[in-house]
C-alpha positions in Angstrom: 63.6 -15.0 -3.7 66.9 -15.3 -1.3 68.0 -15.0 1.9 65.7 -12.7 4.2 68.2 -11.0 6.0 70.0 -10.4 2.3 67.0 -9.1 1.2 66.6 -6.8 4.2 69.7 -5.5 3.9 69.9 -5.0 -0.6 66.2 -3.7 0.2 66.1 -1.5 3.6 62.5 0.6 1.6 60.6 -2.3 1.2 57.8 -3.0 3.3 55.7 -6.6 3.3 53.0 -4.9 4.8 52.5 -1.6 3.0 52.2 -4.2 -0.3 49.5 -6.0 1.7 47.9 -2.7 2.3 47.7 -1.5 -1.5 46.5 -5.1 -2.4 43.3 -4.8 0.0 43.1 -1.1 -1.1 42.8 -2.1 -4.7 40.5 -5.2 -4.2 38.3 -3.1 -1.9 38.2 -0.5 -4.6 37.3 -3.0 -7.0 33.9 -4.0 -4.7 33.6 -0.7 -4.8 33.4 -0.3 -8.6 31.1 -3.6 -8.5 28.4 -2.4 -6.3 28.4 1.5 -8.2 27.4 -0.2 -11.3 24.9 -2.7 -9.5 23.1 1.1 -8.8 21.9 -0.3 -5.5 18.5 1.7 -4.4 17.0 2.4 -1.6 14.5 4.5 0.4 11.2 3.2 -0.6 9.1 2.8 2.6 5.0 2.6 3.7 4.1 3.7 6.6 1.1 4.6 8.5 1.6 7.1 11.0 -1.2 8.5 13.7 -1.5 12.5 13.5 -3.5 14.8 15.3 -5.4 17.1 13.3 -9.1 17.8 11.9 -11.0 17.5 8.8 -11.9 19.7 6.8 -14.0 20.0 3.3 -14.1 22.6 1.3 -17.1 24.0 -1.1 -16.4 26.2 -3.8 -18.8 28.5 -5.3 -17.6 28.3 -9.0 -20.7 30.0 -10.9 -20.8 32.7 -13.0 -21.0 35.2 -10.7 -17.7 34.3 -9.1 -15.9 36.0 -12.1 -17.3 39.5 -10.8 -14.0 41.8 -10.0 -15.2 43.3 -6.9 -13.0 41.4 -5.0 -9.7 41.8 -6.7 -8.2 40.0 -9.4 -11.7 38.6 -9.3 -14.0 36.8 -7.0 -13.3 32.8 -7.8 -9.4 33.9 -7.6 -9.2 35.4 -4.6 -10.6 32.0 -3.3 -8.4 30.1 -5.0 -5.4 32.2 -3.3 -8.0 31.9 0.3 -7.7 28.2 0.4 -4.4 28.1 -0.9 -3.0 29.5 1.5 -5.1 27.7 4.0 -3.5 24.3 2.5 -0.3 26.1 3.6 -1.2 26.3 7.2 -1.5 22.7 7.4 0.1 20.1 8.8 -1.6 17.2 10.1 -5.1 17.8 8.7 -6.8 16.4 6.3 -8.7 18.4 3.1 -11.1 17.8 0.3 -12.6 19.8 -2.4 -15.9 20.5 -3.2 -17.2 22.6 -6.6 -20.8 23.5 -7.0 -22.8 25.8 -9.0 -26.4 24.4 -10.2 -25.2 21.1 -9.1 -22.1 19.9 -6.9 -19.6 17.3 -7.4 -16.4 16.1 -6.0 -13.3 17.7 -7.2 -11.1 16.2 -4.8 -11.9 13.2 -2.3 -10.4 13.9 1.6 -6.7 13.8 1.9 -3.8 14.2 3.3 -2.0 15.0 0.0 -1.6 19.3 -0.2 0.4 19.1 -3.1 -2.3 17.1 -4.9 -4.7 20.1 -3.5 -3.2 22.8 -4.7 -2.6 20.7 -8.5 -6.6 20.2 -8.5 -7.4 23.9 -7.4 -5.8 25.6 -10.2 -8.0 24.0 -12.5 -10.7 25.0 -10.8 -12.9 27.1 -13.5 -16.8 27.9 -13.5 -16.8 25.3 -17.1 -16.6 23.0 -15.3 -20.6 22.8 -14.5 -22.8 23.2 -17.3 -25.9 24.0 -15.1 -25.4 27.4 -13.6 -26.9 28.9 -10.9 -26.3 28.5 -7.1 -27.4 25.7 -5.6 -25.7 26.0 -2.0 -28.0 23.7 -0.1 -26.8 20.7 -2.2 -22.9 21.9 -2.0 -23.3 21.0 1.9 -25.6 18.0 1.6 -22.6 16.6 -0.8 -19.6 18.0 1.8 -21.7 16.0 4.7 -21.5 12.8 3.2 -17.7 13.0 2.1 -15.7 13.3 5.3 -14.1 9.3 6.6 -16.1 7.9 9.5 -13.6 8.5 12.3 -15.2 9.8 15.5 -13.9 12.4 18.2 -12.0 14.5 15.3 -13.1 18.2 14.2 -15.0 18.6 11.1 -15.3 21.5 9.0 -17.2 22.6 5.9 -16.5 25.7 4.4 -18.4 26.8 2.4 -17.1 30.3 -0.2 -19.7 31.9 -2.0 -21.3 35.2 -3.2 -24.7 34.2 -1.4 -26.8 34.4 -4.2 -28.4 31.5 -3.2 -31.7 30.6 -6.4 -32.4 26.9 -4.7 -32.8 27.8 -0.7 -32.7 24.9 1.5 -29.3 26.2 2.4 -30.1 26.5 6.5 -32.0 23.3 6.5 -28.8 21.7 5.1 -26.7 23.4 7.2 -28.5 22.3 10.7 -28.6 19.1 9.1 -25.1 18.8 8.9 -24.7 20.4 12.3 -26.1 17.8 13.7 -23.9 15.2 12.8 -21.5 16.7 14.3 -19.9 19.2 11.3 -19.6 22.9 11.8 -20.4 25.1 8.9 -18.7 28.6 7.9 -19.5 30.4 5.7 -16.8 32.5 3.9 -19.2 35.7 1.5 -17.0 36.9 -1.1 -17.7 39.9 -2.8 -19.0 43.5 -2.6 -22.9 44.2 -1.4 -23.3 47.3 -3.7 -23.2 44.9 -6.5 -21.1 44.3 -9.6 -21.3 43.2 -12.8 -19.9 39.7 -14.7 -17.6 39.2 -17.1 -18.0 37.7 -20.3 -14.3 37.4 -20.8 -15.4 38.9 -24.6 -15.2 42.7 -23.7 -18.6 43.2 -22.2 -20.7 41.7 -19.6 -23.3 38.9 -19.1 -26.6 39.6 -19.7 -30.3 38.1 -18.4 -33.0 37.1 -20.7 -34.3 40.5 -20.9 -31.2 42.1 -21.6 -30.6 43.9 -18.8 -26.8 43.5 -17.2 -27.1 41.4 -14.6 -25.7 43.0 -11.3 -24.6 40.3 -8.6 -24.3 41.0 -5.4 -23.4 39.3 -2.0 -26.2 38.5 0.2 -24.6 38.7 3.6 -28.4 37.7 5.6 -28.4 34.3 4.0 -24.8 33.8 4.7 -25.1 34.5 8.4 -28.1 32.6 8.8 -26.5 29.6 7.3 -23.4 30.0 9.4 -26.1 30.5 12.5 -27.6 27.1 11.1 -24.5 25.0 11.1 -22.9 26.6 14.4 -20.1 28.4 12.5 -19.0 31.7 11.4 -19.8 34.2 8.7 -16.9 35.8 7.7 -16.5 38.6 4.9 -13.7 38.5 2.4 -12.3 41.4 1.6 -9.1 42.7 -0.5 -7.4 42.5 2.9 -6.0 39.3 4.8 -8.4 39.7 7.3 -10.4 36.9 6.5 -7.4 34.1 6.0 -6.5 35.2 10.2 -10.2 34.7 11.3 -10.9 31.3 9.8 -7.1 29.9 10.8 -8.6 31.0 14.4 -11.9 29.3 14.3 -10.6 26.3 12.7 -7.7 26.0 15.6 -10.5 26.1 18.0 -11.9 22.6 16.6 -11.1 19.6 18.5 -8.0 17.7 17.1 -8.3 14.0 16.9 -6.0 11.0 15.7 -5.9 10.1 12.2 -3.8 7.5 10.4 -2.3 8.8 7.3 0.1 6.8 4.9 3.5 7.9 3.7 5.3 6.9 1.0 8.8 7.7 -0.3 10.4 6.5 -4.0 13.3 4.8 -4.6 16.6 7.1 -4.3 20.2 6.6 -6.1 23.0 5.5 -3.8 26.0 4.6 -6.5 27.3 7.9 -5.4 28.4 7.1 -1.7 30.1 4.2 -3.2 31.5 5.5 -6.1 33.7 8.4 -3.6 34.5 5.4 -1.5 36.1 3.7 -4.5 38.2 7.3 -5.0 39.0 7.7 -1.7 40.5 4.1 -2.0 42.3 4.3 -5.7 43.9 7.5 -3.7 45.2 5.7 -0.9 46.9 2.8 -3.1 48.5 5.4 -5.3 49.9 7.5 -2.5 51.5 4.3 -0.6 54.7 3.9 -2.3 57.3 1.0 -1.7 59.6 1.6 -4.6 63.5 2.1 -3.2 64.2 5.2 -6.1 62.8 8.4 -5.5 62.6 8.7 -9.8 61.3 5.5 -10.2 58.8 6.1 -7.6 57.3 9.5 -9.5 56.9 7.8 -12.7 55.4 4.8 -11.0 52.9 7.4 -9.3 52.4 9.2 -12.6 51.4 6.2 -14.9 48.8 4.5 -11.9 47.3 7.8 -11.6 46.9 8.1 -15.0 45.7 4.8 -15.5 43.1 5.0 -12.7 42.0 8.6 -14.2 41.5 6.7 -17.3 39.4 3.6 -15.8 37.5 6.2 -13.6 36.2 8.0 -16.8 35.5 4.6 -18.5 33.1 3.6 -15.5 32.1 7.1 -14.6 30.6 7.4 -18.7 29.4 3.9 -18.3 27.3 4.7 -15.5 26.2 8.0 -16.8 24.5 6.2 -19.7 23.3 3.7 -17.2 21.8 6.3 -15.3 20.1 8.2 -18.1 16.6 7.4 -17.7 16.6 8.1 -14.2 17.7 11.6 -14.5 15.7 12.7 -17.0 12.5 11.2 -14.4 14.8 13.2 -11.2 14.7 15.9 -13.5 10.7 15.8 -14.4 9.8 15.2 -10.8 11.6 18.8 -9.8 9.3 20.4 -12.7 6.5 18.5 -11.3 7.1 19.7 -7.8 7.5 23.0 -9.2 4.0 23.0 -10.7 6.1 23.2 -14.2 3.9 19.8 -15.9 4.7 20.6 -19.6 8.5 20.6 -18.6 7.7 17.4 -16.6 6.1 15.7 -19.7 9.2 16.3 -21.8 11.4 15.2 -19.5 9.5 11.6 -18.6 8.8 11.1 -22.6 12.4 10.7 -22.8 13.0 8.9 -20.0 10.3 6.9 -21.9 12.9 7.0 -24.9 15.9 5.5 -23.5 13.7 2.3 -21.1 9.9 2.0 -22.7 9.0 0.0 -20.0 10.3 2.0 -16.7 7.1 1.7 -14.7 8.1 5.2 -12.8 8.3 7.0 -16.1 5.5 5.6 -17.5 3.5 6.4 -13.6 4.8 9.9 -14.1 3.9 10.6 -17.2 0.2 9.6 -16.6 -0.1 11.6 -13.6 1.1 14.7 -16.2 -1.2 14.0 -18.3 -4.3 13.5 -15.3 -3.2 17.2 -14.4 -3.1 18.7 -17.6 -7.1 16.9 -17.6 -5.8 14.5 -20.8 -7.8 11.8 -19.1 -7.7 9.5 -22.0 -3.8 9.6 -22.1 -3.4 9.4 -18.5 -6.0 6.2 -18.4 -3.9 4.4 -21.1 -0.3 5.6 -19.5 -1.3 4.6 -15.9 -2.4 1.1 -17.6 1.2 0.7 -19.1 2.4 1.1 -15.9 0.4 -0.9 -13.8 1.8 -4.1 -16.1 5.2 -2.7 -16.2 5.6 -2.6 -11.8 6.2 -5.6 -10.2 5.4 -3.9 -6.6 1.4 -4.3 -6.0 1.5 -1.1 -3.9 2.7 1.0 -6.8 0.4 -1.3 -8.8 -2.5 0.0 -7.1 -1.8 3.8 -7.1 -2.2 3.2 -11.0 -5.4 1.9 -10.3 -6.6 4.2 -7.7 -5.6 7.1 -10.4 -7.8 5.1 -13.0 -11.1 5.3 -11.0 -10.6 8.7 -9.8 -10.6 9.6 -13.6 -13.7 7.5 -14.7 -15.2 9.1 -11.4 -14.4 12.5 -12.4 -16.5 11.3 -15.5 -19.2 9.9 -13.6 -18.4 6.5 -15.0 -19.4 4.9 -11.8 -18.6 1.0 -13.0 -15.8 1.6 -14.5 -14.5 3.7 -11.6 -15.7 0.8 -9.0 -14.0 -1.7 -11.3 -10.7 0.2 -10.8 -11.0 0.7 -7.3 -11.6 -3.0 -6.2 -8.2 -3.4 -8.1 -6.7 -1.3 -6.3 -8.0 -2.7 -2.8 -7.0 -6.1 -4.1 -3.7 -4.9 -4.2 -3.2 -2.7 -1.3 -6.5 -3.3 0.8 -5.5 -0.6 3.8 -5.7 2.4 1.1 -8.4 4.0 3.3 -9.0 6.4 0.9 -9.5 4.3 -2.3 -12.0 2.5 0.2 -13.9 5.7 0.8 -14.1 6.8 -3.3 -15.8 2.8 -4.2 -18.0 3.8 -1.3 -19.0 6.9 -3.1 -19.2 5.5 -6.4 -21.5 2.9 -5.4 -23.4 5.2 -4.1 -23.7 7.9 -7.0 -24.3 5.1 -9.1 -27.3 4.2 -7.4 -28.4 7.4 -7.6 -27.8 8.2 -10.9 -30.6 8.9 -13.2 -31.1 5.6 -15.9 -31.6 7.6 -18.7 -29.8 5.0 -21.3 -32.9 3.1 -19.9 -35.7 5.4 -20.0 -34.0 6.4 -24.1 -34.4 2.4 -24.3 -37.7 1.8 -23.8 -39.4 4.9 -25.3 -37.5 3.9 -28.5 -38.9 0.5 -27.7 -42.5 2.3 -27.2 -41.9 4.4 -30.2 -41.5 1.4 -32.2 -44.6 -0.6 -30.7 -46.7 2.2 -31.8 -45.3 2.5 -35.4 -45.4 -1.5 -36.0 -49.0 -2.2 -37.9 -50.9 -5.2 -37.5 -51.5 -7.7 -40.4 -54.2 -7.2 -42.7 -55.4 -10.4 -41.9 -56.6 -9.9 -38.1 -57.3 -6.0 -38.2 -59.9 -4.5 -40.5 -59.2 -0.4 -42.2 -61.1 1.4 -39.5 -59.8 -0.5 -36.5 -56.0 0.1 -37.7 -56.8 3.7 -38.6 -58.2 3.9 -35.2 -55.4 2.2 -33.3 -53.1 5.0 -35.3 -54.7 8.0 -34.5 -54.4 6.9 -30.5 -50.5 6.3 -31.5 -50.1 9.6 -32.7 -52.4 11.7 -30.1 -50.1 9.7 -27.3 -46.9 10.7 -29.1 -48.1 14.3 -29.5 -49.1 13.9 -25.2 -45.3 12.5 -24.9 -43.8 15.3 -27.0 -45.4 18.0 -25.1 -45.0 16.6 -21.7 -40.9 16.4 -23.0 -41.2 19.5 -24.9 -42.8 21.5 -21.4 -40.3 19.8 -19.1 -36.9 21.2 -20.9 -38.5 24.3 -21.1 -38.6 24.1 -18.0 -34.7 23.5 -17.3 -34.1 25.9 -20.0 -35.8 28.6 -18.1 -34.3 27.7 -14.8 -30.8 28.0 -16.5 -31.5 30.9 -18.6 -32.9 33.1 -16.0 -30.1 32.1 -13.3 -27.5 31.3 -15.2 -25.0 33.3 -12.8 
């Protein structure tokens, strides 16, 4: 307060603007501080994007004999590390996986997911199918029917196997799928002189005689099933040989235009504002307008300090804010890793500091779907599905829910969980294409909680005895001895067909 031109004169340091300048500083600083705490987020995008690549499904010979080490470490490895690496050399294609032995089912629907690929192959094991044998035929009647419906694009089956074919039909299956358009190769893993199988018990399997059985690869079937389906045989070896062929045959397919979907999480951005409100405490400490040097220095000294103090405050404030969310950063780089136990911990605590975080509780399912604790997974994709308030994170939860009452063959449950899904996101092309499937393996699955039905009912029918009054001793002794001769017909008739399916299993059970 006084004259100006006093003032200018008792005052020749200070500076009107340079005051204005620290007060924006500070208030900007303080918007700053606002929005770091806010933890704005950002990145989360669908897209669908067109890609030129081909299709390819592939069928896994996963039987007994696959554990035969002629073909180091063993036979089903080496095709594990065949296809893996095939994912590899991928870009815009699209895969799906295929596991047969006595029967064939579908490990992993068509995708463009690799990571997702590789998860499912390493749990890839010949347990998996109780009915043993090789049933190849069936393997590529299955592969046929699961590729989209998009026209003008490549399509590939591969088929890896020994060649010990004990069904046949294989070539008639192979021209079949030939001419819809799908090219067959077949990839004959393993040694011709023969070798024995593993027990994983120190000695090796066994027929019903008790001979060692010696399994070896049939190379004649396997080129005339390539010859069928217009493909190639090729042989796999120890060497890499193999892996360079089939890239070469499948780069000769034609490429066509697909749609694939792509979908990024939500990313942190406090930190871009949190430097910005540095860079601005900085700039308001190092503007001075004090006249004395000494003054000035002490003045410096005691912001700084004060600024240093306030930073820490926020900076452990939004630590503990942000808590949860590394712990889940944290699980996703063991997931990516392939490290799922390491994942599990780190998305259970998450769980621990927000019970309701829909990413942790998504996460944590999907740990639990690799690790093949469906049950868990069913119960933790559930939680999470109620805990998201997006419906197209909503209905990956769902989609993840069918595929794991599909991989039980629980059709209507699966096709339950799928139509929630579509409801949700209804251009997920591929949770279209699995309550296709399903509808379609459930109408031809067998009805045996039927059939058990009514021969209990029939069972009971015979049993029941009619009353005195209407039926004399001889008739109802009669009518009893027809019960049992028909029950002793049934029995046998039971009796001689799982001897049957005993026998098929026992003697080919490789």
């Amino acid at each position: 307060m006084g004259d100006p031109l006093l003032i200018a004169k008792l005052m020749p340091d200070a500076s009107a603007k340079r005051r204005w300048i620290k007060f924006g500083a500070l208030q900007l600083a303080l918007v700053m501080l606002i929005l770091m705490v806010a933890r704005p987020q950002m990145g989360t995008k669908v897209s669908n994007e067109k890609r030129n690549g081909i299709e390819c499904i592939i069928a896994m010979d996963i039987s007994n004999s696959m554990l035969a080490e002629d073909v180091q470490p063993s036979r089903l490895d080496k095709s594990k590390m065949l296809v893996e690496n095939l994912v590899d050399k991928f870009n815009n294609d699209k895969i799906g996986l295929i596991v047969f032995a006595g029967e064939a089912f579908v490990q992993l629907p068509i995708t463009s997911d690799y990571v997702s690929a590789k998860m499912f192959l390493q749990s890839i094991e010949p347990s998996l199918i109780d009915t043993q044998g090789t049933d190849i035929a069936q393997a590529i009647n299955l592969a046929s029917k699961s590729f989209t419906q998009q026209d003008k694009i490549g399509k590939a089956i591969i088929v890896i196997t020994d060649g010990e074919d004990h069904e046949g039909g294989a070539s008639e299956a192979a021209k079949a799928a030939m001419k819809k358009g799908m090219n067959v190769f077949i990839l004959g893993i393993g040694d011709t002189n023969g070798a024995p199988i593993p027990t994983g018990r120190g000695g090796y399997l066994t027929d019903n005689t008790g001979n060692t059985v010696m399994t070896r690869l049939n190379e004649q079937m396997c080129r005339e099933v390539a010859a069928a389906g217009k493909g190639t045989y090729i042989h796999v070896d120890n060497t890499s040989a193999a892996q360079e062929r089939l890239n070469d045959e499948l780069s000769k397919l034609q490429q066509g235009s697909m749609k694939s979907v792509i979908y990024s999480e939500y990313n942190e951005q406090f930190q871009v504002f949190g430097i910005l409100c540095i860079l601005l405490l900085i700039i308001e400490i190092c503007i001075n307008e004090a006249m004395n040097p000494f003054f000035s220095k002490i003045k410096i000294f005691h912001k700084g300090a004060t600024c240093t103090l306030l930073l820490l405050a926020l900076g452990s404030m939004s630590v503990m804010a942000q808590n949860d969310r590394a712990h889940i950063r944290k699980g996703n780089r063991f997931y990516r890793s392939g490290a799922i136990e390491q994942a599990e911990v780190e998305y259970s605590k998450a769980l621990t500091k927000k019970d309701n975080n829909p990413q942790a509780l998504y996460n944590l399912a999907c740990t639990y779907m690799q690790q093949n604790k469906d049950s868990l997974a069913a119960v933790y994709f559930d939680k999470a599905s109620n805990a998201e308030t997006s419906k197209f994170r909503k209905s990956k939860s769902f989609h993840n829910v069918g595929v794991i009452y599909q991989r039980h063959q629980m059709y209507a449950e699966a096709i339950k969980a799928y139509e929630q899904s579509l409801r949700l996101n209804p251009n997920d092309n591929e949770t279209r294409y699995n309550l296709v499937l399903c509808k379609r393996n459930q109408k031809n699955q067998p009805q045996e909680n039927k059939q058990k039905q009514q021969q209990k009912k029939q069972k009971k029918e015979q049993k029941k005895e009619p009353p005195k009054d209407q039926m004399s001793k001889d008739n109802a002794e009669q009518l009893l001895q027809a019960a049992m001769q028909q029950e002793k017909n049934t029995q046998h008739k039971l009796k001689k067909i799982k001897t049957q399916t005993q026998s098929k299993n026992l003697q080919k059970n490789w």
